[in-house]
Each structure stands twice: as C-alpha cells, then as structure tokens.
VEXSEZA-366609 format. One record per residue (C-alpha): z, x, y; chain; residue in one letter. Coordinates in pm, 1 decimal, m for minus. Last residue first. Layout:
N
<<Z X Y> A a>
...
% end
This chain:
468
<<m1788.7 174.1 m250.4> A x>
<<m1788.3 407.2 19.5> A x>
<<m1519.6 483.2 276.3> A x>
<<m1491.7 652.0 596.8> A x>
<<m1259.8 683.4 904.3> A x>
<<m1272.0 952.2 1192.3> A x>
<<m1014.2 1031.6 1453.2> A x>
<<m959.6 1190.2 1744.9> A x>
<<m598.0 1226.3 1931.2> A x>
<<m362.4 1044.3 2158.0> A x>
<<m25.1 889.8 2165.2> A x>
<<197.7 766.2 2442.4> A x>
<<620.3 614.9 2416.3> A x>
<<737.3 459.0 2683.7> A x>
<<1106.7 332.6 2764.4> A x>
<<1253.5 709.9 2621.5> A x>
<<1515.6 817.0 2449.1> A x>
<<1460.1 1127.1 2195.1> A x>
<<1113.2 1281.5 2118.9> A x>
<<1150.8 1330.4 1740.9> A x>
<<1344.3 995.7 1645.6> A x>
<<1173.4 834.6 1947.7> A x>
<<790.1 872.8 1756.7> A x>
<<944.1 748.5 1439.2> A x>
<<1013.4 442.0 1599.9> A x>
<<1387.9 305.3 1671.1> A x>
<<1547.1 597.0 1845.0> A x>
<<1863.7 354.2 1898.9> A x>
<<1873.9 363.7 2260.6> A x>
<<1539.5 336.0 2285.1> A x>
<<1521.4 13.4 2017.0> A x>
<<1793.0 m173.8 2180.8> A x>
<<1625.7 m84.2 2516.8> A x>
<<1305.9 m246.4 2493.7> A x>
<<1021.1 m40.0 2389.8> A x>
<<639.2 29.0 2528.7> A x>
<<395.2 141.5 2365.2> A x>
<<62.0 351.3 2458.3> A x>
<<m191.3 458.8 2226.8> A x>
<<m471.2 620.2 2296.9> A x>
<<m748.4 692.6 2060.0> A x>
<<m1111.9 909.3 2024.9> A x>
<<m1283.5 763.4 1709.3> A x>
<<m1540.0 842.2 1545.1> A x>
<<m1626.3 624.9 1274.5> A x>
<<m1773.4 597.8 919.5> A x>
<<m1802.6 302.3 864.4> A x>
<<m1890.9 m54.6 990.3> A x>
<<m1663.8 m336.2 922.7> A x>
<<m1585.0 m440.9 1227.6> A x>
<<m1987.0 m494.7 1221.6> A x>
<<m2273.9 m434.1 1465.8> A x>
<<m2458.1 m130.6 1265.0> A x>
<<m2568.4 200.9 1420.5> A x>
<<m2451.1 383.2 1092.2> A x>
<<m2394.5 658.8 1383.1> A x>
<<m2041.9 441.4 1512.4> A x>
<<m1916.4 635.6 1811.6> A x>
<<m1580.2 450.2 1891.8> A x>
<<m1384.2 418.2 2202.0> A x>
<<m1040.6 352.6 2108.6> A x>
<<m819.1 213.8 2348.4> A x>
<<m456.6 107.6 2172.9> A x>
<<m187.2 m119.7 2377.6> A x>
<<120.1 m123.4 2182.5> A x>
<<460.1 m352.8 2316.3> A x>
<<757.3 m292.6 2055.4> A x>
<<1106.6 m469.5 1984.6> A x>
<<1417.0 m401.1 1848.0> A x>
<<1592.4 m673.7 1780.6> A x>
<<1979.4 m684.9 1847.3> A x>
<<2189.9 m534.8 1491.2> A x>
<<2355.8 m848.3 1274.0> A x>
<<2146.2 m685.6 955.8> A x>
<<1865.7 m553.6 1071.9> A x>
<<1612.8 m659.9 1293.3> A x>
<<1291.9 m547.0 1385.9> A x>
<<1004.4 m727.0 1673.0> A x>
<<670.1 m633.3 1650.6> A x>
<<358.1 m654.7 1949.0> A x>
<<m9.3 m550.3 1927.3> A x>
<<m272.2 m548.3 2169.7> A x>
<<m602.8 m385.8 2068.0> A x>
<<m864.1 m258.0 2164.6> A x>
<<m1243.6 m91.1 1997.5> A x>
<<m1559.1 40.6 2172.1> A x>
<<m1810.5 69.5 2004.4> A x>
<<m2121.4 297.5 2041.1> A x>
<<m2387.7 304.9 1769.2> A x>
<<m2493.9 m59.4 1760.0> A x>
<<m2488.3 m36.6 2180.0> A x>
<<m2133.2 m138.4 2387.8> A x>
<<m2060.1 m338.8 2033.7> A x>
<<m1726.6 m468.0 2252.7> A x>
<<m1433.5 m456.9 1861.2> A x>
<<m1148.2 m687.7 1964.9> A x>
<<m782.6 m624.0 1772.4> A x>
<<m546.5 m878.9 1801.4> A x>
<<m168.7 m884.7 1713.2> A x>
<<157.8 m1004.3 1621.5> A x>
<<469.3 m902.6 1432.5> A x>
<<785.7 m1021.4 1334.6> A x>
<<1017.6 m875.4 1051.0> A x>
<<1360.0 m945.1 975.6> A x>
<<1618.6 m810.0 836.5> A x>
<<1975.6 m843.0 573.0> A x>
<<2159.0 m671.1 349.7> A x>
<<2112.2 m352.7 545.8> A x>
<<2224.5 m59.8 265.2> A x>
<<2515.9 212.0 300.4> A x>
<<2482.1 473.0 28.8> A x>
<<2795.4 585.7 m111.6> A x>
<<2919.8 301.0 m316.2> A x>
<<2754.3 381.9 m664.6> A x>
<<2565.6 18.0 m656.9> A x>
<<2471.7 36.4 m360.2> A x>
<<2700.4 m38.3 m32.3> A x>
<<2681.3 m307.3 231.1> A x>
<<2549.5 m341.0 598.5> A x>
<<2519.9 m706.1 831.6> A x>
<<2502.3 m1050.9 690.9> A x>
<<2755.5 m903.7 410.9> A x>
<<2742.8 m1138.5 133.8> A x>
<<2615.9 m929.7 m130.0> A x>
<<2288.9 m1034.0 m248.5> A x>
<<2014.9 m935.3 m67.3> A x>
<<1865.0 m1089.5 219.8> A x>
<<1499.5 m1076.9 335.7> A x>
<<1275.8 m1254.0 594.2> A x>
<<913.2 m1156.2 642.3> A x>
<<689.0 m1331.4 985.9> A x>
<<306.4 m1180.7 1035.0> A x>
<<82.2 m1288.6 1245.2> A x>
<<m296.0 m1142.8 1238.8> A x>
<<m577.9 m1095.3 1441.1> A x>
<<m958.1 m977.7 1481.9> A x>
<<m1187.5 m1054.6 1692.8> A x>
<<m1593.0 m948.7 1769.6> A x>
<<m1811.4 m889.8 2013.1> A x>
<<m2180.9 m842.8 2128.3> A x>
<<m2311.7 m1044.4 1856.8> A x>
<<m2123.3 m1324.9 1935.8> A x>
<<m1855.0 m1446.8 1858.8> A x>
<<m1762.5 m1280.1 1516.5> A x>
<<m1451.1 m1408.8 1456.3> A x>
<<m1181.7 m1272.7 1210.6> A x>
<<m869.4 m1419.8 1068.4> A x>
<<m513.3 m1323.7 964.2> A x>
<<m188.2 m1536.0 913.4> A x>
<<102.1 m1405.6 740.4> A x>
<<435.1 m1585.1 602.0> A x>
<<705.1 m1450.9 415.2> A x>
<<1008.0 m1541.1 269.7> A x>
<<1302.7 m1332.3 105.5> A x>
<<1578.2 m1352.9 m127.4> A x>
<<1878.3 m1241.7 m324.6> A x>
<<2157.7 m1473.8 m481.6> A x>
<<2128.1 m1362.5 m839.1> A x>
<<2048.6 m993.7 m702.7> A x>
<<2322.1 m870.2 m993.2> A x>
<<2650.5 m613.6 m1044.0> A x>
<<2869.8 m953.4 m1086.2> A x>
<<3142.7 m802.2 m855.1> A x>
<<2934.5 m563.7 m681.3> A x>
<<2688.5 m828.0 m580.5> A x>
<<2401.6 m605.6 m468.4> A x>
<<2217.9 m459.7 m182.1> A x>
<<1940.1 m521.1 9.4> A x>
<<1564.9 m512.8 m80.3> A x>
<<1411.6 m493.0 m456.0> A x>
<<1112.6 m282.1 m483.4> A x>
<<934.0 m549.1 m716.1> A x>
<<810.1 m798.7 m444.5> A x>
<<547.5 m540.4 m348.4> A x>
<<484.7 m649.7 38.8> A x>
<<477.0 m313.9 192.4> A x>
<<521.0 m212.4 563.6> A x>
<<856.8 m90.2 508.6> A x>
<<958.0 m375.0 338.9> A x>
<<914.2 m666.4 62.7> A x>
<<1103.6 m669.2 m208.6> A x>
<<1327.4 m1007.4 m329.9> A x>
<<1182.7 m997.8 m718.3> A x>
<<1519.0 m915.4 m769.3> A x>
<<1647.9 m1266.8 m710.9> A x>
<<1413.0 m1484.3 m529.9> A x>
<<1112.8 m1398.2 m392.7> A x>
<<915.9 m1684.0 m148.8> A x>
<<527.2 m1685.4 m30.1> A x>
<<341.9 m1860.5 237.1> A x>
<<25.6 m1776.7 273.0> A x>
<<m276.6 m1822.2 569.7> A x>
<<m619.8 m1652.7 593.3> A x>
<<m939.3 m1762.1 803.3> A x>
<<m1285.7 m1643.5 813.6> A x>
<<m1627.3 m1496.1 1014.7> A x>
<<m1850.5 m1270.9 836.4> A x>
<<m2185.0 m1418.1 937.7> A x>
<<m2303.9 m1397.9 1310.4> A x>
<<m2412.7 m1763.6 1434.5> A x>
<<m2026.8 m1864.1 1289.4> A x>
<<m1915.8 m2036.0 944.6> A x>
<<m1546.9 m2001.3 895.1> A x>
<<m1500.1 m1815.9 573.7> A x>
<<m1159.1 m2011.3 408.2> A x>
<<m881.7 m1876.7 271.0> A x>
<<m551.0 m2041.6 139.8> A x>
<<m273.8 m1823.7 m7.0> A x>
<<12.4 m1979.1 m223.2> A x>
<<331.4 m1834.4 m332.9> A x>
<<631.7 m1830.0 m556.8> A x>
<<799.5 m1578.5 m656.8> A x>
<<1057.2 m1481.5 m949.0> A x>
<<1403.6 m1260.2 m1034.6> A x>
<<1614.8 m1186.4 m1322.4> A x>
<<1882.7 m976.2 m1405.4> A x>
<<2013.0 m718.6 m1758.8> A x>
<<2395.0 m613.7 m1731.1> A x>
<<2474.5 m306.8 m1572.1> A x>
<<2616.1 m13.0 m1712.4> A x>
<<2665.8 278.5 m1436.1> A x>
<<3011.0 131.4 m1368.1> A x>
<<3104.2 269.2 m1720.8> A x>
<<3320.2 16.5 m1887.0> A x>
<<3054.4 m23.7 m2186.8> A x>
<<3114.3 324.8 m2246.3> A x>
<<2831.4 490.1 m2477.3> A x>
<<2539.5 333.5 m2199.3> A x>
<<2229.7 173.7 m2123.3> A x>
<<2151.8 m46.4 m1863.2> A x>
<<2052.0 m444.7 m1902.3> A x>
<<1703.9 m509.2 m1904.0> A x>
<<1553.1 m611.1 m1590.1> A x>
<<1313.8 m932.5 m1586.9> A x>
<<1068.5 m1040.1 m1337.2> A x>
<<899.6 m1378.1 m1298.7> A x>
<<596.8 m1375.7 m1117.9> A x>
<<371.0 m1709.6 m1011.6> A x>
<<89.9 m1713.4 m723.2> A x>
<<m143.9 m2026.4 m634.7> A x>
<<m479.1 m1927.9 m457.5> A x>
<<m656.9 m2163.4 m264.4> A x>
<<m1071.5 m2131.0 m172.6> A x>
<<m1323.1 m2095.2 27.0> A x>
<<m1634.8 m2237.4 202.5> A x>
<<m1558.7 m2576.5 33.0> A x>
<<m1289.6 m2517.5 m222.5> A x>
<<m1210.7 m2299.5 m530.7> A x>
<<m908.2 m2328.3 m653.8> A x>
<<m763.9 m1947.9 m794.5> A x>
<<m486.0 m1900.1 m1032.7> A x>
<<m235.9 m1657.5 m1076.6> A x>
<<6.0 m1604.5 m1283.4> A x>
<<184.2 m1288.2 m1307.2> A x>
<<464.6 m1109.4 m1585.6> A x>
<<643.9 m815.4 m1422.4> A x>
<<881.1 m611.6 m1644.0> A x>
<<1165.4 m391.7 m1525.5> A x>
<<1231.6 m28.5 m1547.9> A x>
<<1542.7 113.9 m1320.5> A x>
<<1408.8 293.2 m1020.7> A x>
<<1525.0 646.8 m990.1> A x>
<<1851.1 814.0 m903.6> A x>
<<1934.6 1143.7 m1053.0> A x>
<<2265.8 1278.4 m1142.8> A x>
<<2251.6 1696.5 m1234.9> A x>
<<2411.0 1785.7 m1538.6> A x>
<<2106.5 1885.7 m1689.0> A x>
<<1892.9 1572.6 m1663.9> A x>
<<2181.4 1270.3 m1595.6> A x>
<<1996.5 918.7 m1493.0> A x>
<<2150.9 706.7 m1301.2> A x>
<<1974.8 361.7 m1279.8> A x>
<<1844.2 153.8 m997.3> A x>
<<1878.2 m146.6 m807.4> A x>
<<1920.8 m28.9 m460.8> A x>
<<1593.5 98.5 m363.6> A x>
<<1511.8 437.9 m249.0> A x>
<<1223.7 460.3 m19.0> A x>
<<1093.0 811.2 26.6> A x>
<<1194.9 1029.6 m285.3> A x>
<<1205.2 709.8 m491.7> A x>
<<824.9 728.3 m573.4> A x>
<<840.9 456.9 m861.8> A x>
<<761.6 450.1 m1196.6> A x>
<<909.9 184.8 m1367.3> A x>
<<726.3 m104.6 m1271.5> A x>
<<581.6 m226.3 m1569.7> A x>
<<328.1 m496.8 m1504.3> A x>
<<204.3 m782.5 m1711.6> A x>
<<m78.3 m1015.0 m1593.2> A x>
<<m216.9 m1350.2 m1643.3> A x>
<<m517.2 m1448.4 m1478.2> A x>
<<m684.6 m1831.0 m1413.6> A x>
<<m1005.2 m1864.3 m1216.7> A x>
<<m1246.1 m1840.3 m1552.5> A x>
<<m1027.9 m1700.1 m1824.6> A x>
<<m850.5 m1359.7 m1715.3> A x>
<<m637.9 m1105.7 m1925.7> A x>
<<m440.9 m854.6 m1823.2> A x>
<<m290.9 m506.8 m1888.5> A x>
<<m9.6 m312.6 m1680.2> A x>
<<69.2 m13.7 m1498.2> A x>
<<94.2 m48.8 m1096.8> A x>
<<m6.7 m289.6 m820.8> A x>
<<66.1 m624.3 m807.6> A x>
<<m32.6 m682.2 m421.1> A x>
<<m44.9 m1065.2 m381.8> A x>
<<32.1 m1171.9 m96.2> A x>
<<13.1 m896.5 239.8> A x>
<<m156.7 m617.1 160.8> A x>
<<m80.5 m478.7 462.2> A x>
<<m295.9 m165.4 632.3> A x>
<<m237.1 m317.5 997.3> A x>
<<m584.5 m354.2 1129.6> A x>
<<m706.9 m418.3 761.4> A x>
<<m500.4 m741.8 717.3> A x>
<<m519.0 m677.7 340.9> A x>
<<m750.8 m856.8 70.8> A x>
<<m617.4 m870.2 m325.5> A x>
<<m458.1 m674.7 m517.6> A x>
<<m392.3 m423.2 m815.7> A x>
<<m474.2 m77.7 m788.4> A x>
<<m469.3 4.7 m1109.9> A x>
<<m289.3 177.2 m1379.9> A x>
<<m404.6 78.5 m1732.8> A x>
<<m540.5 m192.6 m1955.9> A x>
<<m795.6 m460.2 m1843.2> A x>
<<m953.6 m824.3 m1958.2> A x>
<<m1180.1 m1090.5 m1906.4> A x>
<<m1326.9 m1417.3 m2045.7> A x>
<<m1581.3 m1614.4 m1907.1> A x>
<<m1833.3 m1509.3 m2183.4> A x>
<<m2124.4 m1327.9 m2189.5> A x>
<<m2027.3 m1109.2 m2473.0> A x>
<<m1686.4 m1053.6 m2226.2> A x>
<<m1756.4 m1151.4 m1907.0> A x>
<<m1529.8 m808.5 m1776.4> A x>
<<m1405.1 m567.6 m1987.7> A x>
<<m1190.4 m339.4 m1783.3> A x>
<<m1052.7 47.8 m1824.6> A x>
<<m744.5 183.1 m1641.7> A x>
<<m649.7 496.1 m1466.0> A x>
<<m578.0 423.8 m1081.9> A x>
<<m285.2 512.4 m846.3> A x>
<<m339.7 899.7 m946.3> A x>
<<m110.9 1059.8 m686.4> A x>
<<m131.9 1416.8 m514.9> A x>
<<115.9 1515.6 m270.5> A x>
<<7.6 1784.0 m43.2> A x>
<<284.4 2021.1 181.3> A x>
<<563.9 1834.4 392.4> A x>
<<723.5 2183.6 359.7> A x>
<<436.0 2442.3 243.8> A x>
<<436.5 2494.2 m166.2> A x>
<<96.3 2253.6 m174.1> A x>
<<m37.5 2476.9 56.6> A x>
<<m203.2 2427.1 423.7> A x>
<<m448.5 2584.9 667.9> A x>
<<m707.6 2281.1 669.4> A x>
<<m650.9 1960.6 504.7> A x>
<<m319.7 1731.1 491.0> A x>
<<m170.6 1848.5 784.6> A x>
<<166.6 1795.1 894.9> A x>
<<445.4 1564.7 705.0> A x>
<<455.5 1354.3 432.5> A x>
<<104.4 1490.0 329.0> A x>
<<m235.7 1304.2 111.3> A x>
<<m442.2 1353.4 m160.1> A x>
<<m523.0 1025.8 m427.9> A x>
<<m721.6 1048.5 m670.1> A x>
<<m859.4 726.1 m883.9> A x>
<<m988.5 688.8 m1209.3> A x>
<<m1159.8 429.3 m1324.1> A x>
<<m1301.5 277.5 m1692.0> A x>
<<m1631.2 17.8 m1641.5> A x>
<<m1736.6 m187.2 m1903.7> A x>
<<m1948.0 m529.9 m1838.5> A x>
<<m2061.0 m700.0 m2124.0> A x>
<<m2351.0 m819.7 m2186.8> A x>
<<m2397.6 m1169.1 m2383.0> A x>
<<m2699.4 m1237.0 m2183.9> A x>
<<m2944.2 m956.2 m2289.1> A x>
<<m2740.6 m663.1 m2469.4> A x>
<<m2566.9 m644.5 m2785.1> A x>
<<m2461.3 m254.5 m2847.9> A x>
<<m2242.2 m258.7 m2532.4> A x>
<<m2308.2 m56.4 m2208.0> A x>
<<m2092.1 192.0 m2059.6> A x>
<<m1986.2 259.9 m1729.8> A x>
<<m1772.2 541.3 m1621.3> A x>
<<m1596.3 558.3 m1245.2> A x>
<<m1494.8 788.8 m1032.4> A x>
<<m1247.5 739.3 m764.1> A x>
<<m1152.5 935.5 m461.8> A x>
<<m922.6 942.7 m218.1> A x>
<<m814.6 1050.2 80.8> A x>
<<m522.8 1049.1 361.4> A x>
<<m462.8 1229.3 727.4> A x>
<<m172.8 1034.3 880.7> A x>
<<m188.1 651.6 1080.1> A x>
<<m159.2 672.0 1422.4> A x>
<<m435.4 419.3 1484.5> A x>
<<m255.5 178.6 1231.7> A x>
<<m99.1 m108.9 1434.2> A x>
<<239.0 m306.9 1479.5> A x>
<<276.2 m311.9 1078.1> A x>
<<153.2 30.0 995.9> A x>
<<495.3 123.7 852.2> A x>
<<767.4 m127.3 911.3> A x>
<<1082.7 m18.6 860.2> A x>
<<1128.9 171.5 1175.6> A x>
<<912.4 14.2 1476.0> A x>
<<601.9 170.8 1537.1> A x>
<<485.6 444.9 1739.7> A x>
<<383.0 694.0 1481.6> A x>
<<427.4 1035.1 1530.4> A x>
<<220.1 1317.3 1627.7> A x>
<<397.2 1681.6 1486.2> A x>
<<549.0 1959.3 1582.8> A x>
<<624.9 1778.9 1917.4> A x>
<<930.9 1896.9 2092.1> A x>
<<772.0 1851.0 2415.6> A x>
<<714.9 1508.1 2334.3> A x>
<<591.2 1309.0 2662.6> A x>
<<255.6 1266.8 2457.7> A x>
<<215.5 1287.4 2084.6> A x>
<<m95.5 1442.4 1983.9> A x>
<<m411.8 1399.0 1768.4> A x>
<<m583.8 1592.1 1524.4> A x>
<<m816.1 1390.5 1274.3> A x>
<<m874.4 1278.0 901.7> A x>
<<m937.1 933.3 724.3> A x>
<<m1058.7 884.4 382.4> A x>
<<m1181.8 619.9 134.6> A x>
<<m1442.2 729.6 m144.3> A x>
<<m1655.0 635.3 m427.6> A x>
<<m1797.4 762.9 m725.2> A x>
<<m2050.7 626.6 m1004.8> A x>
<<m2123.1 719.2 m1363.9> A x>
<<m2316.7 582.2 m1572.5> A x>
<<m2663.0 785.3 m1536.6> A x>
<<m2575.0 1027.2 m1861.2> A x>
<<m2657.3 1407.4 m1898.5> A x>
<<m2344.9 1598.8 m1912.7> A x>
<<m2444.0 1889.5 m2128.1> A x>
<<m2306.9 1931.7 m2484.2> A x>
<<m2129.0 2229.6 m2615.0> A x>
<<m2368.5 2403.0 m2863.0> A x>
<<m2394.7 2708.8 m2592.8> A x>
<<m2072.9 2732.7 m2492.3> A x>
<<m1972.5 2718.9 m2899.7> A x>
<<m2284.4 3005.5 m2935.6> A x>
<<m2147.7 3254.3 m2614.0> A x>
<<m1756.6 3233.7 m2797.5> A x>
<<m1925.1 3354.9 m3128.1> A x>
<<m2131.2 3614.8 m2979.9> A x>
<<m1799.7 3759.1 m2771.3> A x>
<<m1570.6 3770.5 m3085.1> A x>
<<m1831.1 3898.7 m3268.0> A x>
<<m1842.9 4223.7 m2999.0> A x>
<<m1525.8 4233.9 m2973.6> A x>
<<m1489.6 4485.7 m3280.0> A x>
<<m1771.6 4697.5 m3181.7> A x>
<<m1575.3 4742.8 m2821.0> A x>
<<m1252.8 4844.1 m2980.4> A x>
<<m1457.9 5066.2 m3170.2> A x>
<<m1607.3 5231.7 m2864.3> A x>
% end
C-alpha cells in the first residue's frame, strides 16, 4: 500500500504533462502515395520460389516493368505560411518520404523484417523548399530529395537528369544550381568500383567513396515546350591514409556531363500528347549509368591501376520517348533507348577493382525499344500491350537479346480515358523470348532460377496507385 501512496504523484504528474501537451490541430499538412502490390507466377519454373523478372541482366525495368516487385511509399508534407502575405508569399513546404519495399519475396502479408529478403525501409526524401521567395523568382532547398525530372514511365527510367540524393540548391527564374553529396550509397546490391575501404572492428568494408556533385541546369522555353541544357562536374577527394604507399590511398579524380533534353507537347484532339529526345555524355567518374539507372555518379567499369583514376572513362546516352493520344479510344506510348559505357582500364572486355579480386566489365552496351498501346474497351475497362525488345552486351561477350510481349487487361474504376489513370487492376502475361547467347548464359533473372530455356512466361495480378 505504501508503494502505491508513493506512485501515486508520480502518476498525477505524468497524467498533467499528457494533458498540457499540445494537440495536433493545424490544416498544413498533406500526404501522398505511390504503391504497387500483387501475386503473380513464373511459368515453366518448377523451381519457382519466387516470380522473376524477364529482362535482360543489367538492366532493371528497361525491356518493361509488369514484373516489377511489391513497393510503397509515402510522403507527408508540412506547409507553412510566412508572416507577410498577399503577393510577396512565400511558398514553404518540408517532405518526408518512406519508402517499404523487399529484395526478395513478399513485401506485405506474412513477413518480418528478420525473414531473408525481409523489408528494407529507405527515407529518399527529407528536405525543406522555399519557393518564389517574398514573391520573387528566386528559389531554394536543403535536404534529401528525390531529385529529377520526367521518366519513360513504361520502363521506370529516369533517363537525363536524375540528381537524386543530399544536397541544397538555389534557382533564379529557369536557371538552378545544385550541390549533391553522394556518399551514401546502397552498396549491398550494386557495388561500384571506385570506393574506399573502410576498417570497423577489424572487419574491411567496401562502400562508396564521398564525392561532390555541383549541377547546372537551365531550362529554354520554346513554343509548346521547351530545351533543357545539363552541366555536372564531380570531384573525389583523394583517400585517407597513415602510409602514403598503402594501395588503399588514392589520389583525389574528376569527372563531368554534358547533356541536353528537348520536349515538346504535340498538340492532338485528346490533350496529353508529347515528344522527348536527349543526348547526354559522362566523362571521367561521372561515367555511371547502369542497371536500369541513369545516376552518372555510380561510376561504371573499372580503373587505371597504374594511375588509380577514371581519367579516360565514359559513356553516352540517348533516349527517345513520346505519347499519342489518337483518338479517344486509344492511346501510344514508346521509347528508345541507346547507353554506352567504358571505364578506364584498357581492357575492352573484364578487369579488376581497385583491390584486385573483383572482376569488373569495362565495357557494355544497352539497346532497347518499345511501345506500349492502352484500347479504352469502356472508361473503366482497359486493356493494355506492349511489345518490347533489349539487346545487352558486355565487354567483348555476343549480345544477349530479349523479345517481350505483355497482355494486360486492366479494370480501371476511376472510369477515366487516360494512360495516366490510377489505380489499376491488372491481370498480366508476359511472354519473352531469348536468343541463345542469353539462354545459354542464364541472362535474365527469370533463367538464373529456371535454368536454359528459349521462352521464358510470366503471369500474376496486379494493382498500381499513386496520389499526389
């Protein structure tokens, strides 16, 4: 009982903070989603434990995304307004952004986060933004962001100008300067070859080394459109170390791109319509570009052991994409895509990192093609095809090469006539077809699990969402 008499202010004071703890009560705030989830099978694999994708390796959803894994996120956003209001407002807005999503299995349902292949969660976004500052035509941010521009949606490829990471900018009018550090890298998956060794408890680690990404970008408008003109220069400080012999000291390198994008809305009865070419070139470090990414930070190749730098690295890369709404019974949408990367040792065909154990390609190429048609059957049945083909090479290796066909009938319930229309139902075949460089090679992740085949079939339900 005295134990009791003695909690007892304990307990009163704890119930009085709750109670003089304020209650959230403000209207700026705002949320929005992306997400897709589904089951779906890999046929003529009886050792499925899992549907595959039927792409070529290296190249992610290039070739096609209707096999694409469970993934979701969500973002929440605060919005404040300034003291002054009236025409020198300012717009405020701080984001966050969660990511959920699995490297192998399911992503919802029966699962754990200590299961193999079990959730990863990511916060790609944390940044605030001032945006026509006291009215002005001045701009700027701070943070983690996102950081890009429009994607060929029926491949999921941000294809020019994707910046993404932690940085701060500043914009005036059509002209933006950025700086990005790009240190913190997922290496688990991809590992590039420029990094650094770094000892925790005895144990060697490899992880990207840090560089620093400065961007210019600026943006002509034209007649229905407009021209974008791209600028980075990256820099890598030199490693860190007691023995300047050490082989794990490298000196500082440099790389840079150069790009330009021209888009342009094509005017059709149905609105919507438009065309999208660049051209874009990496030099040095700033050569990346791969596995479905176009980030030119995650270096590609190898290096020049003798000089321990990417002086002579590069790649190019040129996309096409467009959409036409022809009538308002159909629409079409493509894309072309060509990437060409070399590091810079001068092996055309394999070569070693920088600690001489990993065998890299120093060399690929990427081609891929494609057209997706969405038949509005009624405005809440769709029913989506498309035809995609991708050719891989690496290093002095024959191309492999991939023929998709994807059916897709779609049940729309937003009842609206748009590509863009979400969320939907989807029930999807796939079927692809390989040459025999890439069968006898198990060049998709679907003929690493099922083993040698010509064909390769994929089916399973689907549905897509996002809100913004």
């Amino acid at each position: 009982m005295k134990k009791l008499l003695l909690l007892l202010p304990v307990f009163l004071l704890s119930m009085k903070l709750i109670a003089q703890m304020p209650a959230v009560s403000n209207k700026k705030f705002s949320m929005g989603s992306y997400g897709r989830a589904g089951i779906a099978y890999s046929l003529g694999d009886p050792n499925s434990e899992y549907p595959q994708s039927l792409n070529l390796n290296g190249m992610g959803s290039i070739g096609g995304r209707f096999e694409e894994n469970d993934y979701f996120e969500l973002a929440a956003a605060m919005h404040f307004d300034p003291a002054i209001a009236g025409k020198e407002k300012t717009n405020i807005n701080v984001q966050a952004r969660f990511a959920f999503y699995t490297t192998k299995g399911q992503l919802i349902g029966n699962v754990s986060d200590k299961s193999i292949g079990g959730i990863t969660t990511a916060l790609p976004e944390l940044y605030a933004e001032a945006n026509n500052i006291m009215g002005s035509e001045w701009s700027a941010w701070i943070g983690a962001r996102l950081f890009r521009g429009e994607d060929i949606h029926i491949i999921d490829h941000f294809y020019f100008d994707d910046h993404s990471g932690q940085g701060a900018g500043i914009k005036y009018k059509n002209t933006q300067l950025s700086l990005i550090f790009a240190g913190s890298i997922d290496t688990t998956s991809t590992l590039p070859p420029n990094f650094y060794l770094n000892i925790v408890n005895g144990t060697p680690t490899l992880g990207l080394r840090n560089r620093y990404i400065t961007i210019l970008e600026h943006t002509l408008k034209i007649k229905e459109g407009y021209v974008k003109l791209l600028g980075e220069f990256h820099r890598l400080p030199s490693g860190t170390s007691e023995d300047a012999d050490t082989k794990y000291n490298y000196p500082a390198d440099y790389g840079y791109v150069a790009g330009a994008k021209y888009y342009r809305n094509i005017l059709t009865k149905i609105p919507g319509s438009f065309n999208a070419i660049s051209a874009r070139y990496g030099g040095g470090i700033a050569n990346g570009g791969d596995g479905g990414s176009s980030r030119t930070y995650v270096t590609y190749g190898g290096p020049n052991l003798e000089t321990n730098s990417f002086k002579n690295a590069f790649s190019i890369a040129f996309t096409e994409t467009f959409l036409l709404n022809l009538s308002p019974n159909y629409s079409l949408n493509g894309y072309a895509v060509y990437t060409k990367s070399r590091g810079a040792s001068d092996s055309l065909n394999t070569t070693s990192d920088y600690l001489g154990k990993r065998m890299l390609f120093n060399r690929k190429q990427d081609i891929a093609l494609g057209a997706r048609g969405t038949w509005y059957i009624k405005n809440w049945l769709h029913l989506l095809h498309e035809f995609d083909l991708a050719w891989r090479k690496d290093g002095t290796q024959d191309y492999a090469q991939m023929t998709k066909f994807t059916f897709a009938p779609t049940l729309v319930p937003t009842s609206e006539r748009s590509v863009w229309a979400r969320p939907h139902f989807r029930f999807v075949y796939s079927v692809a077809r390989y040459n025999k460089f890439a069968s006898q090679n198990l060049y998709s992740p679907y003929l690493a699990q099922s083993g040698r085949k010509e064909w390769g079939q994929y089916i399973g339900a689907k549905v897509e969402w996002w809100i913004w």
